[in-house]
Each structure stands twice: as structure tokens, then as C-alpha cells.
N, C-alpha and C positions, 0 to 999 in steps of 0.2 A: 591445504591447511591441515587434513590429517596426519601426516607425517611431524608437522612442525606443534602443533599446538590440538593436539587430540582429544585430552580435557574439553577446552575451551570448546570444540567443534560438539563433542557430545552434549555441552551442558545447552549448549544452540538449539540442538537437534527434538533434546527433551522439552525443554523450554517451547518451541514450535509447537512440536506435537502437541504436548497438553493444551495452549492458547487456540489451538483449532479443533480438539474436541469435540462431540456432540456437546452440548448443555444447553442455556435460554436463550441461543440462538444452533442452527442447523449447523452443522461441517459447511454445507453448500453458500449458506452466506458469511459465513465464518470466510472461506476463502476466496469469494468477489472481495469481501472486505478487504482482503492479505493483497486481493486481484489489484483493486483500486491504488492502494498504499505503495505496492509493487512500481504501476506505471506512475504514480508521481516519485515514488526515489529517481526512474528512470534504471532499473535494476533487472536487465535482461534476463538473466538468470532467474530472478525472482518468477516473473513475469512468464517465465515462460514452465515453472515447478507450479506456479499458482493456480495457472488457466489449466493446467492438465489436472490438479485436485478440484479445481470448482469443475471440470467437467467429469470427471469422475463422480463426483458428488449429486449429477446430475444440473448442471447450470446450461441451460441454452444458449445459443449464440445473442438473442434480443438480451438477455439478463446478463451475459458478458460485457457486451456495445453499451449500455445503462450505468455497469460500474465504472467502465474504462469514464464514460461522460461525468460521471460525478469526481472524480479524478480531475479532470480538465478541469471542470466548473470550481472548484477547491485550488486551483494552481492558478488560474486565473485573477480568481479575486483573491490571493495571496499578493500577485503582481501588482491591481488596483491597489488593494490595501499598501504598501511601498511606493508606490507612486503617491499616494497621498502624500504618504509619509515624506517622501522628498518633498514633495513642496510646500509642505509646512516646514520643514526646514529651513531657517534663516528666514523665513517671511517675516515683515514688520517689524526686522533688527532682531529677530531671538536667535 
């Protein structure tokens, strides 16, 4: 993408950097969080820049396995939530 759209790629890069930040949360949970969000895009790349900042950042493997799960548990009840939602569709003629 550097080649094609280099702008665009720096304004990403700055954009990143400052949302992960130290401030009123840690760098380290700053990036479980980017961790989590990462594996539900399902964004290997992400996922795999993430987990090397949260371990840099100092994040254990327990506090890794914990984000990755709130992850699941968030994708999960995405699915519930749509499965509702279809079958309230068209129930009772609507």
C-alpha cells in the first residue's frame, strides 16, 4: 500500500499510534483491546502486530487467552443476537 496510497497509509499509521498511546488506559491494555478487535475482524496481520505490542507492553499469556475470550464471547452473542433477529422476522405475518 505504500507505493500506491502513502498518504493514506501514514495517516493510518499516525492515527494507530496516537489511539494506543499511554493515557487513562495503559499501552498494554490499549493493545488486548486492538488484541481482541483484531481476532474478531479475523485480521491475521492485525493479530499478529497486536499480540507482539501487548507483549511488548508486557501482557502475559493468561491476559492474552482472557482478550482473545471476550472476543468470542462478543462474536458469539453477535450471532444470538441475528438469530433472534431472524426469527422475528416474518413471525406472526410481519
Amino acid at each position: 500500500m505504500s507505493g500506491h496510497a502513502p498518504d493514506a497509509l501514514k495517516a493510518l499509521q499516525t492515527f494507530s499510534g496516537a489511539a494506543t498511546q499511554e493515557g487513562a488506559l495503559s499501552t498494554k491494555t490499549k493493545e488486548l483491546i486492538a488484541l481482541a478487535v483484531s481476532v474478531k475482524a479475523q485480521c491475521p496481520y492485525c493479530i499478529d502486530i497486536h499480540t507482539s505490542n501487548a507483549r511488548r507492553a508486557g501482557a502475559t499469556d493468561p491476559e492474552i487467552t482472557e482478550a482473545v475470550v471476550v472476543a468470542a464471547a462478543i462474536g458469539a452473542g453477535a450471532v444470538m443476537t441475528h438469530g433472534t433477529h431472524a426469527l422475528l422476522t416474518g413471525a406472526n405475518g410481519s
